[in-house]
LUMLOTI-471242 format. One line per field, with one value per residue (C-alpha): x, y, z; residue in one letter. Coordinates in steps of 0.1 Angstrom, whole numbers, plus 2048, in hexadecimal, padded with zeros to 3 digits. Layout:
BEGIN
px = [X;...]
py = [Y;...]
pz = [Z;...]
residuo = [A;...]
***
This chain:
BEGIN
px = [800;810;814;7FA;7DB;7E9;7E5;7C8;7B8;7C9;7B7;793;791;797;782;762;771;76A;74A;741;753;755;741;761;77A;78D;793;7A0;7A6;7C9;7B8;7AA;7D0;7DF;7CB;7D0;7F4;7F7;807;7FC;7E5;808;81E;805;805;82B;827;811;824;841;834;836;811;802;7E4;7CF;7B7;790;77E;776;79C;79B;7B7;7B6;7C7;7C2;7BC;7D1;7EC;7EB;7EB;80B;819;815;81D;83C;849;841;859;870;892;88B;8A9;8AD;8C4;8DC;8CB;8B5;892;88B;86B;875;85D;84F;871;88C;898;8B5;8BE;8BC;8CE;8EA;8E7;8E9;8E7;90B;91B;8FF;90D;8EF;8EA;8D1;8B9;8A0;87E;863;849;833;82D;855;858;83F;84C;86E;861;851;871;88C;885;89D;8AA;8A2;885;87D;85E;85A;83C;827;812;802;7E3;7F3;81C;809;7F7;815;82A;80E;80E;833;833;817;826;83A;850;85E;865;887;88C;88C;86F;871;855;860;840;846;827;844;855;87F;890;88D;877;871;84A;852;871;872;862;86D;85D;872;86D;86F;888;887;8AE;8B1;8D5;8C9;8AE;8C6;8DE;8C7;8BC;8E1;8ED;8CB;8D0;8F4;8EF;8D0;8E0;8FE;916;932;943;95D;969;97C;996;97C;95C;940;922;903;8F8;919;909;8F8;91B;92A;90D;913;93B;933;917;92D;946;964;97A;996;989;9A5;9B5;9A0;9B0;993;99B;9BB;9B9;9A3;9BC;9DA;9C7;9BD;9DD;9E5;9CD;9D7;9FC;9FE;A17;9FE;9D9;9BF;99B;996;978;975;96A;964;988;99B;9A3;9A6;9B3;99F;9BB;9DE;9F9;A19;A11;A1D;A06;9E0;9CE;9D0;9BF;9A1;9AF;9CC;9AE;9AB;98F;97B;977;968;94C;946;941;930;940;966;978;99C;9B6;9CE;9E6;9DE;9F7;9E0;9BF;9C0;9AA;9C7;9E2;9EB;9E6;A07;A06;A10;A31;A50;A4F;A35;A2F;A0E;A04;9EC;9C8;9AB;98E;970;954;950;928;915;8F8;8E1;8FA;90D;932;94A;966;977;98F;9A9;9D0;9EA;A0C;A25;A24;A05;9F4;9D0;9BD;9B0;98C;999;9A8;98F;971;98E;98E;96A;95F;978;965;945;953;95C;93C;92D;945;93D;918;926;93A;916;8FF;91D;91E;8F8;8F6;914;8FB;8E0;8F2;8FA;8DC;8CC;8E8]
py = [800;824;83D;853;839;830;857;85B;83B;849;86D;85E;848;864;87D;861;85D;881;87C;860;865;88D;88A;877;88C;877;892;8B0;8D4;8E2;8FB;8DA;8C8;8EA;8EB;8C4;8CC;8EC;8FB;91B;912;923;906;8EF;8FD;8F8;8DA;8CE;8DB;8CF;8AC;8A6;8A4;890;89D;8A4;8C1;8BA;8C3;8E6;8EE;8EA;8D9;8B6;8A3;881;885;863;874;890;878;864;882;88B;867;868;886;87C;85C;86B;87A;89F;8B0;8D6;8F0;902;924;93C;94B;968;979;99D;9B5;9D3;9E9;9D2;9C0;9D1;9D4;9AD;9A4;9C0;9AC;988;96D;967;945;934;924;92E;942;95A;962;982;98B;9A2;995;974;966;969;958;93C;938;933;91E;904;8F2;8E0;8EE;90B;901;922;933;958;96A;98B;99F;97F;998;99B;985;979;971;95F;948;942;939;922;90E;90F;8FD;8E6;8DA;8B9;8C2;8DC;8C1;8C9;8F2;909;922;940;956;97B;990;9B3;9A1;986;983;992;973;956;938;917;90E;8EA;8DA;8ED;90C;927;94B;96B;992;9A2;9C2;9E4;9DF;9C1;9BB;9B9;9A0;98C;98B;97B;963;954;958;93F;926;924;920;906;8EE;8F7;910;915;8FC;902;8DE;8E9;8FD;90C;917;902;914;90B;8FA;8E2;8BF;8C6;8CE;8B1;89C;8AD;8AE;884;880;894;877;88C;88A;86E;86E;868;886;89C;8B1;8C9;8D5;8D4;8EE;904;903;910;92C;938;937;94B;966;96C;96B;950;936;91E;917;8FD;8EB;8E0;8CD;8D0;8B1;8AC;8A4;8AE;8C6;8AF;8C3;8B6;8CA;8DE;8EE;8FB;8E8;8C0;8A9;89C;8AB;8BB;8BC;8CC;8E9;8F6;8FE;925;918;911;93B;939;91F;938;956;944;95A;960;969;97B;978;995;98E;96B;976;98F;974;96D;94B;946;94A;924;919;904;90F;932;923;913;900;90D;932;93E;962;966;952;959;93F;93C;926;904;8FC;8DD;8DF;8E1;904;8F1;8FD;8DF;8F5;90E;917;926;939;940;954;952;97E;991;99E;9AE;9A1;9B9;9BF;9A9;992;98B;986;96A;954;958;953;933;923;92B;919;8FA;8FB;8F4;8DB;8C6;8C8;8B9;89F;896;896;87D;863;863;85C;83F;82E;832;81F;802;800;7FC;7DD]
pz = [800;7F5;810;800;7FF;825;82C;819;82F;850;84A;83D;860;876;863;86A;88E;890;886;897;8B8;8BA;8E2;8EE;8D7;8C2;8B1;8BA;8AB;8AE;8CE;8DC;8DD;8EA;905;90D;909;91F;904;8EC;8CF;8B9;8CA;8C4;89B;89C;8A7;88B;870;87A;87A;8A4;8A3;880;873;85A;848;84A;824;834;839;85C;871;884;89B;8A8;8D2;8D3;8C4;8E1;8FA;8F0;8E8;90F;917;903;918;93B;92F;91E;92F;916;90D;913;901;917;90F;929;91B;92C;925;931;93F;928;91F;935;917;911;931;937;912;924;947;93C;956;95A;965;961;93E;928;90A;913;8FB;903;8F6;901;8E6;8F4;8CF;8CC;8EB;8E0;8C5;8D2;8EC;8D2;8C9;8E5;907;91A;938;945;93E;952;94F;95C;965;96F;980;95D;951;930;942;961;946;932;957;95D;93C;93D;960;959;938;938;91B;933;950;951;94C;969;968;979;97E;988;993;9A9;9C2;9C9;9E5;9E3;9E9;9CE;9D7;9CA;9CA;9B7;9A6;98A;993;9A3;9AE;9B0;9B3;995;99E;990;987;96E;978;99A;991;97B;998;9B2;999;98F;9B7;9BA;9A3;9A7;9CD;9C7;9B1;99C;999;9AD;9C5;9E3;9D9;9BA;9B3;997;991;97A;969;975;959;95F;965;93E;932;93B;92C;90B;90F;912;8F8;8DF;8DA;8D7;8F9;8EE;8C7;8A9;89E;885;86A;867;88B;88A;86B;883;8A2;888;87A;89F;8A6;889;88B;8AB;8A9;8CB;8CD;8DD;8CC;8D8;8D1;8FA;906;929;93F;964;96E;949;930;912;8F3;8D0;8BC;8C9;8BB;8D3;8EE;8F4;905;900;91E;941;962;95E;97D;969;94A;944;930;952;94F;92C;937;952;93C;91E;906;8FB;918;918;934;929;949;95A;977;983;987;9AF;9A7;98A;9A6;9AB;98A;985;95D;966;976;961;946;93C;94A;937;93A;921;91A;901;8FB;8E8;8EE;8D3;8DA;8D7;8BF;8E1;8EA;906;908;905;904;8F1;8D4;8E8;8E5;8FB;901;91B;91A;927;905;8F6;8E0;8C3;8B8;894;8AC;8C0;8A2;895;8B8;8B3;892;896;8B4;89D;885;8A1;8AD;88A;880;8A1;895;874;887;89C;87D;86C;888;887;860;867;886;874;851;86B;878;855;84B]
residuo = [X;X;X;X;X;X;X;X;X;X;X;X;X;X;X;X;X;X;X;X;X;X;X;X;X;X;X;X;X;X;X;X;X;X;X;X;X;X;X;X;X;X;X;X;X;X;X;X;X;X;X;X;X;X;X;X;X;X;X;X;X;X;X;X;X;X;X;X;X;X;X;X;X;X;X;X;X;X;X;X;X;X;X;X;X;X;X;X;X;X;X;X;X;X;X;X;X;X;X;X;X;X;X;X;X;X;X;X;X;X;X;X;X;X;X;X;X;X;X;X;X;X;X;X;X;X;X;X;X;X;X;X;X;X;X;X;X;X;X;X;X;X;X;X;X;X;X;X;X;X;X;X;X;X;X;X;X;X;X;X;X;X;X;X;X;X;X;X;X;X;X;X;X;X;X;X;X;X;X;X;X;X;X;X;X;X;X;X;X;X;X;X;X;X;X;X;X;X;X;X;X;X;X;X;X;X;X;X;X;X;X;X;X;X;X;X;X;X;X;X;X;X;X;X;X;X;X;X;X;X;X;X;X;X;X;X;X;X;X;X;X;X;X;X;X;X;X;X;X;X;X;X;X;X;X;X;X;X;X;X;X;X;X;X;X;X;X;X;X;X;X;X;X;X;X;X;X;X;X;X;X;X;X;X;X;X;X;X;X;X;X;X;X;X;X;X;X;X;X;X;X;X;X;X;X;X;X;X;X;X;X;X;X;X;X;X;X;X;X;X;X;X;X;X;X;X;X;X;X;X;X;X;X;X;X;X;X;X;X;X;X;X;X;X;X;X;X;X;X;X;X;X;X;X;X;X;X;X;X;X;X;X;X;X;X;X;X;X;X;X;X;X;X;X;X;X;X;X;X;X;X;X;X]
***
């Protein structure tokens, strides 16, 4: 039986299901499954065109969708361990946009992305789930709705809601293990600073047992440092082409592709520097997980946390770091495209765009390495 006549079939029995069963609701309109969902009718369209949720057009034009469908579709995420990307959605209150885009919500490891728009934020929202998601304002009809669907929506099991209303009280409060309740401050950075000094004192963050700091987000790092594949992998020419021309652009006698694991600094790719990893307290690159963005170290002497870090001493005595984040596709830092001198140095504005536009371009190739391996399983599977 062709595909077609099976859809053809597939569509004609639901469309007299419809019909026959509409008091028990079979079928159901794409408003219908939203609101089974707990997501927006919008999500729920994304949804449907994207293929998540099969259905079909009635002879009118109108859209359907099996109820069954719906209901493994909720089954399927109460099951399933769902991924998250290691970004932060903050819906800002009315003109604090800018002012959170300028804030950021440092050390927490994510890429913060801001809007001020709730369609924008739906429609960001309808594809892999944050693992941070901030509302603002919940004092507001329309943001107290969207918190509520948010919390009550299994695809968002594992992201960390936050609802900041000025009726809250000052210090953060968790009212369930994903949701948390917060004052929304008239100084953003303010508000941005309680919230990271929460969650990195409620799970994450910091630790007086190491010599460094982690992100918050560090226990999803390492998942995606380990699911990547690349800590111990054959040498790769493609890298290795990368590495020299950061090296290059920069003028540094020492260039390197790191991947940073709990206990190593494993280098993918080096040039001017002997040896295949080392211990993950002598990485400078533990500073560019922190700040989530390329991070210069013009004099390393003068960093008090740097102080006993043995690198600085002979043989090797390094006075000079730069590192730019390499991302998974999922935006989890697992480590940089770094250089470093043994003189303290600047970087220039061209400089700087290089060791970046290189990671970029590290970050893309590790996609291409991930889609690869998949097409290879996939060809053995098939034999």
């Amino acid at each position: 039986m062709s595909n077609c006549i099976f859809l053809q079939i597939y569509h004609f029995y639901y469309i007299i299901a419809a019909k026959v069963d509409d008091d028990v609701k079979e079928v159901l309109t794409t408003a219908n499954a939203a609101e089974l969902l707990g997501v927006s009718t919008r999500t729920a369209q994304l949804w449907v065109e994207s293929g998540q949720l099969p259905s079909w057009k009635t002879p009118g034009g109108h859209r359907r969708i099996p109820r069954q469908a719906v209901l493994d579709l909720i089954e399927d995420a109460v099951h399933e361990d769902l991924g998250v990307r290691a970004h932060a959605m903050i819906f800002a209150g009315e003109g604090r946009g800018e002012r959170w885009r300028a804030a950021g919500l440092p050390a927490l490891g994510l890429i913060v992305d801001v809007s001020e728009n709730i369609e924008t934020l739906r429609t960001s929202l309808a594809s892999i789930p944050p693992m941070l998601v901030i509302i603002e304002n919940t004092d507001e009809k329309s943001r107290r709705r969207l918190a509520y669907s948010l919390e009550h929506d299994v695809r968002f099991k594992n992201t960390v809601i936050i609802s900041s209303s000025i009726r809250n009280a000052l210090n953060p409060v968790a009212v369930g293990a994903n949701r948390i309740r917060t004052k929304m401050l008239p100084d953003v950075s303010a508000t941005s600073a309680t919230i990271v000094g929460y969650l990195l004192s409620n799970g994450g963050g910091a630790t007086e047992r190491l010599a460094f700091r982690t992100p918050w987000n560090e226990d999803a790092r390492l998942k995606a440092v380990a699911t990547m594949g690349l800590v111990g992998s054959a040498p790769d020419l493609a890298f290795d082409r990368l590495v020299r021309l950061a090296a290059h652009s920069t003028s540094a006698p020492i260039a390197m592709f790191t991947l940073i694991t709990q206990t190593e600094q494993w280098f993918k790719s080096r040039v001017g520097f002997d040896g295949n990893a080392t211990p993950r307290d002598w990485a400078f690159c533990n500073e560019t997980l922190i700040a989530n963005e390329l991070t210069v170290l013009e004099d390393l002497t003068k960093l008090e946390n740097l102080a006993q870090n043995p690198t600085l001493c002979a043989p090797y005595g390094f006075r000079f770091y730069a590192g730019a984040p390499v991302r998974d596709p999922l935006g989890f830092v697992l480590g940089s495209i770094c250089v470093i001198d043994m003189v303290p140095r600047t970087l220039s504005g061209a400089e700087r765009e290089a060791l970046t536009t290189i990671a970029d371009a590290a970050s893309s190739l590790v996609r291409t390495r991930v889609l690869e391996h998949e097409v290879q399983n996939l060809r053995r599977s098939e034999q």
